[in-house]
GUMI-254892 format. One record per atom (N, C-alpha, C): residue number from 1; residue in three letters; x, y, z. Coordinates in nm, 2 decimals, always signed. Layout:
residues N
- NUM/Ala/X/Y/Z
...
//
This chain:
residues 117
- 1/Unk/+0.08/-0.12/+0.00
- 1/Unk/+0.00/+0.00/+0.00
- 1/Unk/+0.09/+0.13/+0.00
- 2/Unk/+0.19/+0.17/+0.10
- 2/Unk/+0.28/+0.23/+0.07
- 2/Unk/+0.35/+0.27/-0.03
- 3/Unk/+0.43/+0.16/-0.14
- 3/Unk/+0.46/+0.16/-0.24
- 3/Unk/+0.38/+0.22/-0.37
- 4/Unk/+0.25/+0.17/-0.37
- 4/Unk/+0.10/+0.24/-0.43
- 4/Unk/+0.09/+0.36/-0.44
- 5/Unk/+0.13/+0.40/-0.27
- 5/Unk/+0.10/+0.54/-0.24
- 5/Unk/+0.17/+0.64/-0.33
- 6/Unk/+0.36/+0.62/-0.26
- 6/Unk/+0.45/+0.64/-0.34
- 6/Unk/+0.47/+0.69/-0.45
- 7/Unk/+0.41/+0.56/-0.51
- 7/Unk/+0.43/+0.61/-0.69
- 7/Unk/+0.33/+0.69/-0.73
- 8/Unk/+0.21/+0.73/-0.67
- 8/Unk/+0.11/+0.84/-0.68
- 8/Unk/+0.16/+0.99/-0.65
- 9/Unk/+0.22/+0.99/-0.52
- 9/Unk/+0.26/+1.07/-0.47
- 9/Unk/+0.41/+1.17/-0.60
- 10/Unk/+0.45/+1.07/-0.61
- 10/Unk/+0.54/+1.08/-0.71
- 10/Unk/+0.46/+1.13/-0.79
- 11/Unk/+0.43/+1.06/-0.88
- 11/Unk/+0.32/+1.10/-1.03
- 11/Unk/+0.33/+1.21/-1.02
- 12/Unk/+0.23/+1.27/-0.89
- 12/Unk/+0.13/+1.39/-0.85
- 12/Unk/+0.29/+1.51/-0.86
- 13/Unk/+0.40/+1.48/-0.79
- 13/Unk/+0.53/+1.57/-0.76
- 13/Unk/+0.53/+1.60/-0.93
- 14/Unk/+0.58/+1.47/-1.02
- 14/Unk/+0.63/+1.51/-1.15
- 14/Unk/+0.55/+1.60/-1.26
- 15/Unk/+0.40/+1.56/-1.19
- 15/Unk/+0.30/+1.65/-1.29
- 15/Unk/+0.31/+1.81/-1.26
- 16/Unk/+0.31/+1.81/-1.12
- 16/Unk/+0.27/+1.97/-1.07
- 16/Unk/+0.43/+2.02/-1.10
- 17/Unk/+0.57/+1.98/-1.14
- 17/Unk/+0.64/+2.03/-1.16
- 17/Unk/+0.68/+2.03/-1.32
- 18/Unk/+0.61/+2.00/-1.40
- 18/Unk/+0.62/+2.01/-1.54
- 18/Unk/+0.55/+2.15/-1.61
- 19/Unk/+0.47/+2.22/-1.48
- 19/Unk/+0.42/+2.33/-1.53
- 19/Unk/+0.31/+2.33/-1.62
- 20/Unk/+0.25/+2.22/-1.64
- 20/Unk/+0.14/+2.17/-1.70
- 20/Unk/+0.02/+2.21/-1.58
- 21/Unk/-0.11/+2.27/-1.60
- 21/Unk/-0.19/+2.33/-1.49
- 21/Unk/-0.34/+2.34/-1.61
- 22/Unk/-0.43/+2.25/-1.56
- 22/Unk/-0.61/+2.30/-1.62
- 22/Unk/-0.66/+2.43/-1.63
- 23/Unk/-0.62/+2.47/-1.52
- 23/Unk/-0.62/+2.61/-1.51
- 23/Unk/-0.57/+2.72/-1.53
- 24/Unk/-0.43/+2.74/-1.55
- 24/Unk/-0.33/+2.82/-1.58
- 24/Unk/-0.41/+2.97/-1.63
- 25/Unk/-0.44/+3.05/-1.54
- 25/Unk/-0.43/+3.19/-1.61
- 25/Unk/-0.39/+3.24/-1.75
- 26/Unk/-0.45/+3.30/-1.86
- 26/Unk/-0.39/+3.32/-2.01
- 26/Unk/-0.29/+3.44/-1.95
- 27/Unk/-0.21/+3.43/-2.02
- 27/Unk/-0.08/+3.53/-2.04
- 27/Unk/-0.08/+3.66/-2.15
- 28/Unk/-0.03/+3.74/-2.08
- 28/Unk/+0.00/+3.89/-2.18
- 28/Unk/+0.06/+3.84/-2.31
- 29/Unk/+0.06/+3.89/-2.39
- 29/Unk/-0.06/+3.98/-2.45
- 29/Unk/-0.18/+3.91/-2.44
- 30/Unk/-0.29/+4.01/-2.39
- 30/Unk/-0.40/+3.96/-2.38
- 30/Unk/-0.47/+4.04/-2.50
- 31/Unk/-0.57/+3.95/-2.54
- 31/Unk/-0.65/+4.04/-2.63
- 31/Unk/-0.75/+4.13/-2.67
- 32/Unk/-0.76/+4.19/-2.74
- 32/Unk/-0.92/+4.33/-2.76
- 32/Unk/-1.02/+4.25/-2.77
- 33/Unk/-1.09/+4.36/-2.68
- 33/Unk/-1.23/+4.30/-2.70
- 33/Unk/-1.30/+4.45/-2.73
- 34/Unk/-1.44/+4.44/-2.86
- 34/Unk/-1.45/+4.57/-2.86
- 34/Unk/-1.63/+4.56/-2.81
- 35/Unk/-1.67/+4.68/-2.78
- 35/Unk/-1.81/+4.70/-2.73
- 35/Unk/-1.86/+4.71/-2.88
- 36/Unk/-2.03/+4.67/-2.90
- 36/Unk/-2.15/+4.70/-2.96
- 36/Unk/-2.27/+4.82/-2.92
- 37/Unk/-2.21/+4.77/-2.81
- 37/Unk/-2.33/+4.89/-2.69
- 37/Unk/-2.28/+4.94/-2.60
- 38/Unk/-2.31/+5.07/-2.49
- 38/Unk/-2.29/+5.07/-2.40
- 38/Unk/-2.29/+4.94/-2.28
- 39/Unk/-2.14/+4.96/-2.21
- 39/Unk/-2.16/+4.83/-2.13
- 39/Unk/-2.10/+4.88/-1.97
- 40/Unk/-2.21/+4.80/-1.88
- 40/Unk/-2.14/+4.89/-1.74
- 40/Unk/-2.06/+4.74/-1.73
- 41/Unk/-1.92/+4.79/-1.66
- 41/Unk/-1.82/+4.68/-1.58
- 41/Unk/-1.85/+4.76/-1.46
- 42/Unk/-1.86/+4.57/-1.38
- 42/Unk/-1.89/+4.56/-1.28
- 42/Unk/-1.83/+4.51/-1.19
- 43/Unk/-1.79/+4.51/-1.05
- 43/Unk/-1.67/+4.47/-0.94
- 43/Unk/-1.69/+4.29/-0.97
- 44/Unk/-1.81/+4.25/-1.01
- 44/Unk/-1.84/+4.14/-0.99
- 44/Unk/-1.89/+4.05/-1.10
- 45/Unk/-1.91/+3.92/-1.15
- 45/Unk/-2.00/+3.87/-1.23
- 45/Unk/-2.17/+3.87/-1.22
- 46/Unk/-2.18/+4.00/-1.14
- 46/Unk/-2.35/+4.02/-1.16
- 46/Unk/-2.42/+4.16/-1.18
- 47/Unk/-2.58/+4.12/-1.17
- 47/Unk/-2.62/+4.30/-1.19
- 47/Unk/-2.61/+4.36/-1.09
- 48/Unk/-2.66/+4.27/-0.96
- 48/Unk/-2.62/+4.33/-0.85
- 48/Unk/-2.50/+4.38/-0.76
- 49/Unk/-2.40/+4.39/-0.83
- 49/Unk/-2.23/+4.44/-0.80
- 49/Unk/-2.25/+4.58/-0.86
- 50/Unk/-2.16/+4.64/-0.76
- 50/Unk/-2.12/+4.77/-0.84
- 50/Unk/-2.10/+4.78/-0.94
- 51/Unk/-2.11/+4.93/-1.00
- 51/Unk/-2.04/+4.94/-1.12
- 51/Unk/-1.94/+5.03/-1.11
- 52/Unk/-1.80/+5.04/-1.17
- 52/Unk/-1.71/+5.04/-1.18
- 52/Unk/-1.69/+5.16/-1.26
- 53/Unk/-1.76/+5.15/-1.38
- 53/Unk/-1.74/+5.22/-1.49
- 53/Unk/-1.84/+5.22/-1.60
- 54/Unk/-1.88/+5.24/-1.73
- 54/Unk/-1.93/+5.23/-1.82
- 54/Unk/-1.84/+5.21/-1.96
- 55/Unk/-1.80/+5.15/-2.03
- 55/Unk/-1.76/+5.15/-2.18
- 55/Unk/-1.86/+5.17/-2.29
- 56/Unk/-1.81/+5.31/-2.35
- 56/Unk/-1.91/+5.33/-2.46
- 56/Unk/-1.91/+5.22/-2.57
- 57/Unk/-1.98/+5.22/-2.63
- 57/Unk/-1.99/+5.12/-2.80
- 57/Unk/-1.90/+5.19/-2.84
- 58/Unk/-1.89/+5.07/-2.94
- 58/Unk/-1.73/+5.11/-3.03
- 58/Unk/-1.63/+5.15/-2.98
- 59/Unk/-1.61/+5.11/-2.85
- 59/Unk/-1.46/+5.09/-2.78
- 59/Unk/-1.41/+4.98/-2.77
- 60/Unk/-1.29/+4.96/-2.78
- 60/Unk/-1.20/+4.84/-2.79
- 60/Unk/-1.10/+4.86/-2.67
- 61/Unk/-1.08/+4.74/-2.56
- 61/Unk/-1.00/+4.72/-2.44
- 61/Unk/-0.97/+4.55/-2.43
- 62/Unk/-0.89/+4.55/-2.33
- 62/Unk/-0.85/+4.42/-2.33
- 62/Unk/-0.94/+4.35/-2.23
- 63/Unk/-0.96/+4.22/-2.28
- 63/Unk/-1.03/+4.14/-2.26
- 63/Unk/-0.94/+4.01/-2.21
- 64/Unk/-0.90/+3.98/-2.08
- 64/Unk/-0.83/+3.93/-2.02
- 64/Unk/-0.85/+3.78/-2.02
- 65/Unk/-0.98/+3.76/-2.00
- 65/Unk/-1.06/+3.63/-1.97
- 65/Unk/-1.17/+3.60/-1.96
- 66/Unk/-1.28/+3.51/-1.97
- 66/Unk/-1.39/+3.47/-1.92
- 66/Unk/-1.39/+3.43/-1.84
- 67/Unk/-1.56/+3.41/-1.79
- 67/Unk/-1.64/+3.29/-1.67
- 67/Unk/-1.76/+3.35/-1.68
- 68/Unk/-1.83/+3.22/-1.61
- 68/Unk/-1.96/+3.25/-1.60
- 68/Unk/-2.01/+3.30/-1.47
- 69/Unk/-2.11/+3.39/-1.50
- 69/Unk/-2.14/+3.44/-1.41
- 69/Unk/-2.31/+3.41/-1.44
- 70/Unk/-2.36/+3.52/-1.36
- 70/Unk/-2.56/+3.56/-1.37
- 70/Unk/-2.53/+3.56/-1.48
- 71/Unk/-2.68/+3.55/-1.53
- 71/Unk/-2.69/+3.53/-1.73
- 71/Unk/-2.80/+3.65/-1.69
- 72/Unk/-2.76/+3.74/-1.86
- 72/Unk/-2.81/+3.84/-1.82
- 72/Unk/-2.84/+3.82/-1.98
- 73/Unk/-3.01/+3.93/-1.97
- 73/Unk/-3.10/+3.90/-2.08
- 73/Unk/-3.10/+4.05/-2.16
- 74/Unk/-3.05/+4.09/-2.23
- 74/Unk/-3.06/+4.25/-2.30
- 74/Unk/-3.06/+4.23/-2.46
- 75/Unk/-3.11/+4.27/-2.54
- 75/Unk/-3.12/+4.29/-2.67
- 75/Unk/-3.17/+4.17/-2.73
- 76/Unk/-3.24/+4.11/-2.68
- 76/Unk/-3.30/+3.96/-2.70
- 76/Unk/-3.19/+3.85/-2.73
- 77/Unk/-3.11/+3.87/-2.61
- 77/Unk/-3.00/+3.80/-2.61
- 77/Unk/-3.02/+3.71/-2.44
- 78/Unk/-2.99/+3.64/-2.44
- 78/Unk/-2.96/+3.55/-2.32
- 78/Unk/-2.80/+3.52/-2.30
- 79/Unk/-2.73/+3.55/-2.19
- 79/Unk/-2.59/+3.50/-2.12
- 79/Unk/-2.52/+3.50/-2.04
- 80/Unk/-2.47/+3.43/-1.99
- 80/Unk/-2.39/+3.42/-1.85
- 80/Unk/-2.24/+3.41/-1.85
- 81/Unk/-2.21/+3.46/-2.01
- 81/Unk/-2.05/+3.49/-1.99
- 81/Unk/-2.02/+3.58/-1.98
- 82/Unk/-1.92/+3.66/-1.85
- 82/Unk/-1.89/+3.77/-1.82
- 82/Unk/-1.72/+3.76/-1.88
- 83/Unk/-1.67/+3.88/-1.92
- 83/Unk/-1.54/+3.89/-1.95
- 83/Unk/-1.45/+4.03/-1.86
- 84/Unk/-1.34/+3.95/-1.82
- 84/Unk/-1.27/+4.05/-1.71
- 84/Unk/-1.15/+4.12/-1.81
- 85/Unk/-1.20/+4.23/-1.78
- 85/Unk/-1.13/+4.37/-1.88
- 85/Unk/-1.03/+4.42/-1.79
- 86/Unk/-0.95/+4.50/-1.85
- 86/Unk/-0.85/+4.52/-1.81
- 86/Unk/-0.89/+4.69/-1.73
- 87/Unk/-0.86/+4.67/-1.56
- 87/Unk/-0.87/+4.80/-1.50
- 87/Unk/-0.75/+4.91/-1.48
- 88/Unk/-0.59/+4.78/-1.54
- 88/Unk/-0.51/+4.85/-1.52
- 88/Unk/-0.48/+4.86/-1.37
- 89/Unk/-0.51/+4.84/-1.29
- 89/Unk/-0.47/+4.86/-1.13
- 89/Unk/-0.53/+4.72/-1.08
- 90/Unk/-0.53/+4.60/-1.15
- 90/Unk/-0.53/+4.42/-1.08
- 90/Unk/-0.67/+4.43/-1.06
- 91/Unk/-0.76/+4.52/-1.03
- 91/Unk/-0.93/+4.48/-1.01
- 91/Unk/-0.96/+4.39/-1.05
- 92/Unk/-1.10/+4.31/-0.98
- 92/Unk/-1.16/+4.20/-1.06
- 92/Unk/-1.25/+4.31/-1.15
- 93/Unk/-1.26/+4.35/-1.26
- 93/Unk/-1.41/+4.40/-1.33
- 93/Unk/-1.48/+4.35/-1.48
- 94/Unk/-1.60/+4.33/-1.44
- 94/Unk/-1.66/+4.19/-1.53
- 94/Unk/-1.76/+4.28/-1.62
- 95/Unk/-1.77/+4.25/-1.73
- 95/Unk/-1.88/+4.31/-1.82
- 95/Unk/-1.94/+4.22/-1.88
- 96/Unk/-2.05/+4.19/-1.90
- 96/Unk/-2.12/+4.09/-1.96
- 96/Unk/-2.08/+4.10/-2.15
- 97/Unk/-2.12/+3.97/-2.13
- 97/Unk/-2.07/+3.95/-2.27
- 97/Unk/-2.13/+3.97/-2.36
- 98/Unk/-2.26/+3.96/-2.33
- 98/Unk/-2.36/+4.03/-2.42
- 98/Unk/-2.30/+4.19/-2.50
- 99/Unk/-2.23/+4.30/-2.47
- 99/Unk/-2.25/+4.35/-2.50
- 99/Unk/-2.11/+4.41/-2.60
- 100/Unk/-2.06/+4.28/-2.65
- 100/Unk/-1.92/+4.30/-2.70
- 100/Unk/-1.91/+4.18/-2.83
- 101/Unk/-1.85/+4.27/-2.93
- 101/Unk/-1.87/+4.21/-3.07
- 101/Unk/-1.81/+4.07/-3.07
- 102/Unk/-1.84/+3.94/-3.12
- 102/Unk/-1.86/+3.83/-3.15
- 102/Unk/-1.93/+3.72/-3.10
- 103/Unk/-1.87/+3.62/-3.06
- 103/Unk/-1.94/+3.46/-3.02
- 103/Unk/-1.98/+3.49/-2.87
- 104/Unk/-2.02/+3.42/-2.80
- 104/Unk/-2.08/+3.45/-2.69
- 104/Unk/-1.95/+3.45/-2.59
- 105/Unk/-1.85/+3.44/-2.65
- 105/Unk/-1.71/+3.48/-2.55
- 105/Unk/-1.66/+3.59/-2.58
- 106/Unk/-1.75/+3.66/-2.68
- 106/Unk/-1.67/+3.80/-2.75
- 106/Unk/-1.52/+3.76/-2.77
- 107/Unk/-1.56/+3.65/-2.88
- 107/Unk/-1.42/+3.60/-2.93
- 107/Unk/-1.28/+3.57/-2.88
- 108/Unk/-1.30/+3.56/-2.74
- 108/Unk/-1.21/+3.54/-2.67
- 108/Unk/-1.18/+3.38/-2.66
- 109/Unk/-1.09/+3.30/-2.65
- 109/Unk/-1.05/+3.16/-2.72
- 109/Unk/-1.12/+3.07/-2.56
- 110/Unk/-1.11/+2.93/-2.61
- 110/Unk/-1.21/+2.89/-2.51
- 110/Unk/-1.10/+2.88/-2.40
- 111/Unk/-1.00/+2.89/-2.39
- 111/Unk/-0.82/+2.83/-2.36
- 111/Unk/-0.84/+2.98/-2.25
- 112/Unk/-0.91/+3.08/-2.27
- 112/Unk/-0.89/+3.24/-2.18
- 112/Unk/-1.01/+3.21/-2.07
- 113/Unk/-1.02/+3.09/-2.01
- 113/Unk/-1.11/+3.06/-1.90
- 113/Unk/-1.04/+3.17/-1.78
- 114/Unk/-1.10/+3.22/-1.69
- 114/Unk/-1.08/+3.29/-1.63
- 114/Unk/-1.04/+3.18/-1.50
- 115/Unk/-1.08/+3.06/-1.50
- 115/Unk/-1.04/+2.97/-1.35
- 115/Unk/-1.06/+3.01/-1.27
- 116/Unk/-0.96/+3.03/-1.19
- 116/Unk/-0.95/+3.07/-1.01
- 116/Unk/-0.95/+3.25/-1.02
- 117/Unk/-0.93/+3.33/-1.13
- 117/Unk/-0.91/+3.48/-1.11
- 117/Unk/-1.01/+3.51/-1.04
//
């Protein structure tokens, strides 16, 4: 049983030192995301979170990552993917994805999972 253990334990040492991670945060350069509409960013993945700020339409910022958050219903749209923009000063702030040009990740790759952020 020991031996069993061992070689797991091992495994588990050789994997978490190869730098290989499910999770791993996406890395700079991160990419543009641009707005369709006005969009409030929020401290949080919901409506009920502050807001932070507003981005007008037709602005373009960086778009760090996704997750899912509340699914929010506006322009006869349904979604629950929030994308964390860049505050420049490490904030968490989330704007729904509804309101940013492409796929329901505002073209952000499926690989820019926001994980643990």
């Amino acid at each position: 049983m020991r031996f069993v253990l061992g070689i797991l334990l091992s495994a588990a040492a050789l994997f978490a030192g190869s730098g290989v991670a499910l999770a791993d945060p996406p890395l700079p350069p991160y990419p543009e995301v641009t707005t369709w509409a006005d969009v409030n960013v929020r401290t949080c993945e919901a409506t009920s979170c502050p807001i932070w700020k507003t981005i007008p339409a037709g602005t373009s910022t960086i778009g760090i990552c996704w997750t899912r958050g509340e699914t929010v219903h506006a322009h006869g749209i349904y979604n629950n993917i929030w994308i964390k923009v860049s505050g420049m000063d490490g904030g968490r702030y989330m704007a729904s994805a509804i309101f940013f040009v492409g796929d329901e990740r505002a073209n952000l790759p499926y690989e820019n999972d926001c994980g643990g952020h």
